[in-house]
Backbone atoms as SQL, in Angstrom:
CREATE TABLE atoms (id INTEGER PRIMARY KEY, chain TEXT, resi INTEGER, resn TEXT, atom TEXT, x REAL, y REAL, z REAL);
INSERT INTO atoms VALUES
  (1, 'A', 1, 'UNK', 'N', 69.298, 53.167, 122.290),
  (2, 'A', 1, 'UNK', 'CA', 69.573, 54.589, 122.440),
  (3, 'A', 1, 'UNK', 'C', 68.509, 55.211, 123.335),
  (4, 'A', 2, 'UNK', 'N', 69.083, 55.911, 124.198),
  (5, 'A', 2, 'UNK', 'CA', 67.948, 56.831, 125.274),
  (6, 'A', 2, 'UNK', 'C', 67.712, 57.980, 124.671),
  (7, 'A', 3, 'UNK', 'N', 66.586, 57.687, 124.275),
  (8, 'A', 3, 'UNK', 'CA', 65.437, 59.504, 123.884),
  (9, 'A', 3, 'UNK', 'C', 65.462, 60.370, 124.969),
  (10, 'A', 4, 'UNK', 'N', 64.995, 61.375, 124.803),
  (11, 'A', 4, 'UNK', 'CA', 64.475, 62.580, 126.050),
  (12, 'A', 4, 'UNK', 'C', 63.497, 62.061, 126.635),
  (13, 'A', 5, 'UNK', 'N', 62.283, 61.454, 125.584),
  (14, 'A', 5, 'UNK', 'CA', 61.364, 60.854, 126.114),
  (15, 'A', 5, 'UNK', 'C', 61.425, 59.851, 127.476),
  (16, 'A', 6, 'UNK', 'N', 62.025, 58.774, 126.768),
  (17, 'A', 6, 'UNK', 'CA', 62.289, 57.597, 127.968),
  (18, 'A', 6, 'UNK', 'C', 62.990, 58.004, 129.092),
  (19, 'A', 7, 'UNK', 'N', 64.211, 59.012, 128.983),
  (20, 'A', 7, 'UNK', 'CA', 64.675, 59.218, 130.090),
  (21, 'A', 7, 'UNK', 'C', 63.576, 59.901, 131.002),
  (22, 'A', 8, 'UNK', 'N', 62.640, 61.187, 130.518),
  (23, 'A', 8, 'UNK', 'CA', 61.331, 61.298, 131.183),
  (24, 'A', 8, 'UNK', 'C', 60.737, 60.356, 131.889),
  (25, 'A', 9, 'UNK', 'N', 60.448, 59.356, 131.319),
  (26, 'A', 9, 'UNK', 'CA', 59.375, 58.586, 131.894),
  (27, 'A', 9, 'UNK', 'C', 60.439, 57.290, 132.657),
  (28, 'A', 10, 'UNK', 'N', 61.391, 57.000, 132.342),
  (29, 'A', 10, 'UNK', 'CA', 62.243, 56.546, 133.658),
  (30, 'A', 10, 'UNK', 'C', 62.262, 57.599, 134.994),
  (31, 'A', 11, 'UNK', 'N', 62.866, 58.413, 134.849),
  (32, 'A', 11, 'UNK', 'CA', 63.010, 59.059, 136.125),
  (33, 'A', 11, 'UNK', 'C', 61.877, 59.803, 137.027),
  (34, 'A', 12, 'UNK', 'N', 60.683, 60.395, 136.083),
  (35, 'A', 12, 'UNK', 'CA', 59.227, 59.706, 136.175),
  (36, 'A', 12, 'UNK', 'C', 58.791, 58.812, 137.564),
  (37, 'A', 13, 'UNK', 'N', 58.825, 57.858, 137.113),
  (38, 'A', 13, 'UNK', 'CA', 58.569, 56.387, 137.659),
  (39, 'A', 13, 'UNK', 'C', 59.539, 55.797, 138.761),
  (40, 'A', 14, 'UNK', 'N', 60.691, 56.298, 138.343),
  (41, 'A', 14, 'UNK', 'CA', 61.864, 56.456, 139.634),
  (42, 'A', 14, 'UNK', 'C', 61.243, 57.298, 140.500),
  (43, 'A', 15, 'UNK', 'N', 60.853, 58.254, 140.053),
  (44, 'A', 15, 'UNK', 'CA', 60.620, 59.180, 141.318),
  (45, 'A', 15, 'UNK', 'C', 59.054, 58.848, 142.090),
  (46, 'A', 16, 'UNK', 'N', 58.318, 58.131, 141.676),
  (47, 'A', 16, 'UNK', 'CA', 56.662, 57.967, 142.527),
  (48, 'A', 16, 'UNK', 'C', 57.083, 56.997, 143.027),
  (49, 'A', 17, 'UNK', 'N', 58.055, 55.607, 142.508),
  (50, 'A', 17, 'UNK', 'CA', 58.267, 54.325, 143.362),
  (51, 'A', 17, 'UNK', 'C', 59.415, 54.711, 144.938),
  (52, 'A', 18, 'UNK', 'N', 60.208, 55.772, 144.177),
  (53, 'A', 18, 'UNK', 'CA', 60.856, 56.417, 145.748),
  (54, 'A', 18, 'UNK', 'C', 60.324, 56.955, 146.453),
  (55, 'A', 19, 'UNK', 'N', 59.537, 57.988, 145.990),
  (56, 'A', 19, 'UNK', 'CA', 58.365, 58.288, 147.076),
  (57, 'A', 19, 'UNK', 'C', 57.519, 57.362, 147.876),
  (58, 'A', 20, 'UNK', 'N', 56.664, 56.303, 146.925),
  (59, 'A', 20, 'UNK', 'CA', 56.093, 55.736, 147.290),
  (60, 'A', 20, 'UNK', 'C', 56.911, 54.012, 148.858),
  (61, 'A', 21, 'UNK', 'N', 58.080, 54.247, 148.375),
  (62, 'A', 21, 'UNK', 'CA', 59.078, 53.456, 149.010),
  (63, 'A', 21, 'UNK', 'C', 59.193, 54.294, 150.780),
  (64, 'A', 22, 'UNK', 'N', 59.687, 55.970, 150.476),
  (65, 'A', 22, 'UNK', 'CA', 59.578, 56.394, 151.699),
  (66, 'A', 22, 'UNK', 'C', 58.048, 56.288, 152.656),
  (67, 'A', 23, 'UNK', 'N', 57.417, 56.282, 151.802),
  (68, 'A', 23, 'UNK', 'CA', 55.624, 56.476, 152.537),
  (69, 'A', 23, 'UNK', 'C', 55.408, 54.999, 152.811),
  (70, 'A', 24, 'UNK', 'N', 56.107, 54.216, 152.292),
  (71, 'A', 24, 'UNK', 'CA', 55.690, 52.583, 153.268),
  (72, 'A', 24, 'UNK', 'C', 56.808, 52.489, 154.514),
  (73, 'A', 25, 'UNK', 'N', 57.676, 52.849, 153.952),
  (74, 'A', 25, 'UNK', 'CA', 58.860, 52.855, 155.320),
  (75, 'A', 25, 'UNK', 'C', 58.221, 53.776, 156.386),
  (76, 'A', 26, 'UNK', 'N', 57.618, 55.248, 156.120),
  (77, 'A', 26, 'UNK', 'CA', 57.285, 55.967, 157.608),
  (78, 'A', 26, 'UNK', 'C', 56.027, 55.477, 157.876),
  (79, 'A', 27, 'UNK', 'N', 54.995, 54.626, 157.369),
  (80, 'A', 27, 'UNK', 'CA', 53.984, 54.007, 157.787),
  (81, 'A', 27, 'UNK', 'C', 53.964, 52.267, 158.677),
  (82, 'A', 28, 'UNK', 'N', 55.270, 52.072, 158.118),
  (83, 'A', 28, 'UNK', 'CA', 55.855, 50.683, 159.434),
  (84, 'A', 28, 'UNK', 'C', 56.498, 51.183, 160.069),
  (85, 'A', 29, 'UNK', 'N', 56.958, 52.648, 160.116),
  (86, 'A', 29, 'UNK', 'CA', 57.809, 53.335, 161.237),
  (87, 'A', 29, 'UNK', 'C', 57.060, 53.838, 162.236),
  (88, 'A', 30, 'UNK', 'N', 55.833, 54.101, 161.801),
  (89, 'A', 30, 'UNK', 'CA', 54.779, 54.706, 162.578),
  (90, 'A', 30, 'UNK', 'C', 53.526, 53.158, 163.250),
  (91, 'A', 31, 'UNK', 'N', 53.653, 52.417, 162.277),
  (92, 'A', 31, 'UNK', 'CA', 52.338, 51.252, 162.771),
  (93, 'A', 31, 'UNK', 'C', 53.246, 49.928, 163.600),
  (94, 'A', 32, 'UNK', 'N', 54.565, 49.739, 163.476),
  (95, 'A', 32, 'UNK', 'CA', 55.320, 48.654, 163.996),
  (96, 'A', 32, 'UNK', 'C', 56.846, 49.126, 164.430),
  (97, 'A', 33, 'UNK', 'N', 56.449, 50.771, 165.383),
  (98, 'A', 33, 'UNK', 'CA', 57.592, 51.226, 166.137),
  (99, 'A', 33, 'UNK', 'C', 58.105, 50.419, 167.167),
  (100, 'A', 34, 'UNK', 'N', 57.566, 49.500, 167.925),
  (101, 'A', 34, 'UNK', 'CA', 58.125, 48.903, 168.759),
  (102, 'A', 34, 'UNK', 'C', 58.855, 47.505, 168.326),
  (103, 'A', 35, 'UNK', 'N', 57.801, 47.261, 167.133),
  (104, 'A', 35, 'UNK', 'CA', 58.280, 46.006, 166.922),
  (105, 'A', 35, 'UNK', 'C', 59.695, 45.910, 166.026),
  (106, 'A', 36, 'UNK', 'N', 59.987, 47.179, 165.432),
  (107, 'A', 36, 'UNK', 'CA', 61.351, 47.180, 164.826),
  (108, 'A', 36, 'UNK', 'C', 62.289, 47.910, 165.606),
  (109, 'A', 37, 'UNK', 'N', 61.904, 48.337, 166.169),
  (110, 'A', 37, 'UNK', 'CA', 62.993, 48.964, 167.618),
  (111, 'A', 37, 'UNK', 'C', 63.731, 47.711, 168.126),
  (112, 'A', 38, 'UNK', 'N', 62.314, 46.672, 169.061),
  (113, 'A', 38, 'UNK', 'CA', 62.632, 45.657, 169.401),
  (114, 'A', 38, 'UNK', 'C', 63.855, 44.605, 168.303),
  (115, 'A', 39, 'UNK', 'N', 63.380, 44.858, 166.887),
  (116, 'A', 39, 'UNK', 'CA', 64.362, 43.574, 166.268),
  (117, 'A', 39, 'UNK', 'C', 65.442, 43.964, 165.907),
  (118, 'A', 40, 'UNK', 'N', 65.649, 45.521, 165.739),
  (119, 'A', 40, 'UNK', 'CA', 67.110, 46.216, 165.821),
  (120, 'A', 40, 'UNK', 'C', 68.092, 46.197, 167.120),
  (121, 'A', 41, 'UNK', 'N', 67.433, 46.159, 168.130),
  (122, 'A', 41, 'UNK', 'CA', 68.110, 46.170, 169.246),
  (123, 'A', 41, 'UNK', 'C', 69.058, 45.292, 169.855),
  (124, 'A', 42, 'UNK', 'N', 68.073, 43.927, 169.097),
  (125, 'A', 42, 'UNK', 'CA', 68.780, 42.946, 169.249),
  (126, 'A', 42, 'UNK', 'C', 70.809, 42.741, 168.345),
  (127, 'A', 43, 'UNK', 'N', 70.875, 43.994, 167.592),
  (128, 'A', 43, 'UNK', 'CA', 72.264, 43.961, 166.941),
  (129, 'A', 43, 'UNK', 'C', 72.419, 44.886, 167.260),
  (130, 'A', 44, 'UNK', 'N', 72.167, 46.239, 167.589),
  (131, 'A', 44, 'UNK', 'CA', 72.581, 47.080, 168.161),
  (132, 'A', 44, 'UNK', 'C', 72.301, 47.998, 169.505),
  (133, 'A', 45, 'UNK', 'N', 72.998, 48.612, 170.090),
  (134, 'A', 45, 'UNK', 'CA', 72.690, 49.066, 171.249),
  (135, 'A', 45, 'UNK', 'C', 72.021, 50.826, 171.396),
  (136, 'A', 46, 'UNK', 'N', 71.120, 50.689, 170.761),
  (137, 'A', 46, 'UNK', 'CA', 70.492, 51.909, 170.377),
  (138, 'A', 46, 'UNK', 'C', 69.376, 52.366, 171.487),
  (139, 'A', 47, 'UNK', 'N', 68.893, 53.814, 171.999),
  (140, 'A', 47, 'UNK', 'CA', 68.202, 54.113, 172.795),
  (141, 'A', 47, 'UNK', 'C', 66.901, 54.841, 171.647),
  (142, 'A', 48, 'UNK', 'N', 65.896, 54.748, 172.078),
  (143, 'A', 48, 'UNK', 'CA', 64.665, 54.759, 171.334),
  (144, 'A', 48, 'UNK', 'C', 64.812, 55.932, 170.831),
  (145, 'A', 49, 'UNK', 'N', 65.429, 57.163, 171.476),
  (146, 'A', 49, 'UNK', 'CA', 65.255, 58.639, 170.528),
  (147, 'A', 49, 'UNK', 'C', 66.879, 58.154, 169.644),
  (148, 'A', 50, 'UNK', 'N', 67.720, 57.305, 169.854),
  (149, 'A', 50, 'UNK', 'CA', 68.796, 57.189, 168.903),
  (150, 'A', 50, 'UNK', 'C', 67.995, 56.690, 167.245),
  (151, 'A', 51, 'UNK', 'N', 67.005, 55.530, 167.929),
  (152, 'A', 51, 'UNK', 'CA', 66.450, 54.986, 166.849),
  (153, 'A', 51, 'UNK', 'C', 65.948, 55.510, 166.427),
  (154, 'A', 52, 'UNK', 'N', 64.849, 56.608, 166.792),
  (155, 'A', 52, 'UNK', 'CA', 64.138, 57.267, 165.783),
  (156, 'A', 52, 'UNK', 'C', 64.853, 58.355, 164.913),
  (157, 'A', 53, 'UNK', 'N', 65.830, 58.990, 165.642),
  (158, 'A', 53, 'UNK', 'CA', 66.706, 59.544, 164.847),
  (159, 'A', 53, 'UNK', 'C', 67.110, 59.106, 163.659),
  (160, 'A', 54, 'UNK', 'N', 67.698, 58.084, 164.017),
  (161, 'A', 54, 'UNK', 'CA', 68.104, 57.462, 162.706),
  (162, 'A', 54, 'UNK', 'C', 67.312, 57.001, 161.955),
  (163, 'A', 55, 'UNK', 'N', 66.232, 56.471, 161.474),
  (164, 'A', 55, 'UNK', 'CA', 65.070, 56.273, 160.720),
  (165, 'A', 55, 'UNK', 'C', 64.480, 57.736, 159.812),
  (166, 'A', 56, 'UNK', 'N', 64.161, 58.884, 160.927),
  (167, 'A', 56, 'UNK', 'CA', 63.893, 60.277, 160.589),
  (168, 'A', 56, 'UNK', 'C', 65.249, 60.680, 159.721),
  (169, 'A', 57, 'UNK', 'N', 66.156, 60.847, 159.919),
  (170, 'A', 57, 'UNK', 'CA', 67.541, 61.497, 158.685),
  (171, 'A', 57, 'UNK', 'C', 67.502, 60.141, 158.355),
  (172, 'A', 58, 'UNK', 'N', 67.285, 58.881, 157.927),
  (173, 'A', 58, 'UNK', 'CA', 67.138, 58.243, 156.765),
  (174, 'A', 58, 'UNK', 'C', 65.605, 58.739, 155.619),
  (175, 'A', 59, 'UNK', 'N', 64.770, 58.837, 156.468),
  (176, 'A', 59, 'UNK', 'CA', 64.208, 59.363, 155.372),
  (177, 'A', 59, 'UNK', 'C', 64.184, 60.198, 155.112),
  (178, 'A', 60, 'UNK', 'N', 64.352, 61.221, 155.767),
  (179, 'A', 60, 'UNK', 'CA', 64.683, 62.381, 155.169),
  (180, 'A', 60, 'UNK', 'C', 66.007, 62.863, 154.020),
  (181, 'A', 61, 'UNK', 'N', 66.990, 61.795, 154.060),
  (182, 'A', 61, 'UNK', 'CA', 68.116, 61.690, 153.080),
  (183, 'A', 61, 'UNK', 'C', 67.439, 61.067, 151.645),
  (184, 'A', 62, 'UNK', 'N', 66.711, 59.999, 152.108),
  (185, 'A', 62, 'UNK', 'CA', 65.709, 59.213, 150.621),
  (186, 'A', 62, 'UNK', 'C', 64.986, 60.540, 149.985),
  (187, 'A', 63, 'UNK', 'N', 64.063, 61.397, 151.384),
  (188, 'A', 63, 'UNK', 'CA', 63.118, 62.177, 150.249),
  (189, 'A', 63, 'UNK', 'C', 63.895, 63.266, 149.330),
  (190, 'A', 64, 'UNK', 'N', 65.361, 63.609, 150.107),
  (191, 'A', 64, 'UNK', 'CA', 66.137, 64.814, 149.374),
  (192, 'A', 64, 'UNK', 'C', 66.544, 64.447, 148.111),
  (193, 'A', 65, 'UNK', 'N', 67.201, 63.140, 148.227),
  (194, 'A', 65, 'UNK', 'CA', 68.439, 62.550, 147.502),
  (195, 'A', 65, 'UNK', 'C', 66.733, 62.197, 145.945),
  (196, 'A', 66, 'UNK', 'N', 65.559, 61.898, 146.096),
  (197, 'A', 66, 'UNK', 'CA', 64.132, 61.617, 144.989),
  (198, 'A', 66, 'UNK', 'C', 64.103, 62.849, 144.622),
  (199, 'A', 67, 'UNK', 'N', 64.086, 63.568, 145.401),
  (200, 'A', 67, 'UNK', 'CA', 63.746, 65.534, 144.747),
  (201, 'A', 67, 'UNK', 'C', 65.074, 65.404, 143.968),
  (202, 'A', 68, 'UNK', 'N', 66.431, 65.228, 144.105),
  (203, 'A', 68, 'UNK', 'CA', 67.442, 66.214, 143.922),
  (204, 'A', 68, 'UNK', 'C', 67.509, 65.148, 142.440),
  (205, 'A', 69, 'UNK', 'N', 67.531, 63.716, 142.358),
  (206, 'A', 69, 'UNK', 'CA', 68.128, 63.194, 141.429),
  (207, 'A', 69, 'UNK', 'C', 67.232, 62.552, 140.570),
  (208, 'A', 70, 'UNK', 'N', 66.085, 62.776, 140.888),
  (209, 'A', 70, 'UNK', 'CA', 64.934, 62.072, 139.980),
  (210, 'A', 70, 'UNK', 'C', 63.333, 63.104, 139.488),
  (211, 'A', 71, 'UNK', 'N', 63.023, 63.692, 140.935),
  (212, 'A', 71, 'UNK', 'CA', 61.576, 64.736, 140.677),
  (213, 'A', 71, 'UNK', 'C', 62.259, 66.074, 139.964),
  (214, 'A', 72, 'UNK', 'N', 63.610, 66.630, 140.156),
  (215, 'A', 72, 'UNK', 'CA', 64.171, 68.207, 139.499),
  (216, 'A', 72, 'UNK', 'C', 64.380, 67.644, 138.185),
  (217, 'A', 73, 'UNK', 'N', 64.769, 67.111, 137.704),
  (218, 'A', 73, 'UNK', 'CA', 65.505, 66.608, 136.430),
  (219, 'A', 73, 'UNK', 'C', 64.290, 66.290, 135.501),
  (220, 'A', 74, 'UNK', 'N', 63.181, 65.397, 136.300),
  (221, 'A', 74, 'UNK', 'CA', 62.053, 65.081, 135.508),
  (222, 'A', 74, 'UNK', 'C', 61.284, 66.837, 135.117),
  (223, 'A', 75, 'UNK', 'N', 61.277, 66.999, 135.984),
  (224, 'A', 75, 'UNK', 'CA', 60.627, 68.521, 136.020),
  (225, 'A', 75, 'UNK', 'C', 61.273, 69.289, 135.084),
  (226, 'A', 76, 'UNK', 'N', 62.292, 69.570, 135.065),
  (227, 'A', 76, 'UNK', 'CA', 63.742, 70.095, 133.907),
  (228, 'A', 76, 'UNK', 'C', 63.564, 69.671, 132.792),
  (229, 'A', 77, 'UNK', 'N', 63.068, 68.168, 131.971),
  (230, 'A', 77, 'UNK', 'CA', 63.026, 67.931, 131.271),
  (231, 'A', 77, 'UNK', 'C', 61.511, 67.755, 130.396),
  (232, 'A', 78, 'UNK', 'N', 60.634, 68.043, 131.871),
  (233, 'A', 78, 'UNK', 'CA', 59.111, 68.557, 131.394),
  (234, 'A', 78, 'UNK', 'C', 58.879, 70.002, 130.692),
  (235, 'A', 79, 'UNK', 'N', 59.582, 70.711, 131.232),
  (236, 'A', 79, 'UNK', 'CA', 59.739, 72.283, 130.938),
  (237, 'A', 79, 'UNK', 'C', 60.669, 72.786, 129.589),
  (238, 'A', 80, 'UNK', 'N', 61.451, 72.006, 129.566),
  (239, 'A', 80, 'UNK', 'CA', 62.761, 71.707, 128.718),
  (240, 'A', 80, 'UNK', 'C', 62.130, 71.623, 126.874),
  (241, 'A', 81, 'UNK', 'N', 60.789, 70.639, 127.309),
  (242, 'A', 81, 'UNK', 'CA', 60.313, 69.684, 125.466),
  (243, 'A', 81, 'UNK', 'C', 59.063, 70.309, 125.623);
């Protein structure tokens, strides 16, 4: 059975490992830009502002989608007990 508690501290912990997931992705996005440009390219036909585009609204969809379904709810249920 799920307590209030555990669901806290699941979504908790969901939410610092998603964070912490986006902050390693924009730190190899930022330290090995060429080198994953380069190994994407090879399957797709992408131009360097296509690629960064797409990387930037990916993370930016990860950091919304951690706020909206894991950091509000934890917060909701901090305030809540």
């Amino acid at each position: 059975m799920i307590t209030i508690e555990l669901l806290r501290n699941v979504l908790g912990w969901a939410g610092l490992f998603n964070l912490l997931l986006v902050t390693v992705w924009f730190s190899l996005f930022l330290g090995m830009h060429d080198r994953m440009y380069a190994w994407h390219r090879r399957w797709f036909r992408l131009s360097v502002e296509t690629f960064d585009a797409i990387h930037y609204a990916g993370m930016a969809w990860a950091k919304i989608a951690t706020w909206i379904f894991f950091i509000l709810p934890y917060l909701a249920l901090r305030i809540a007990s």
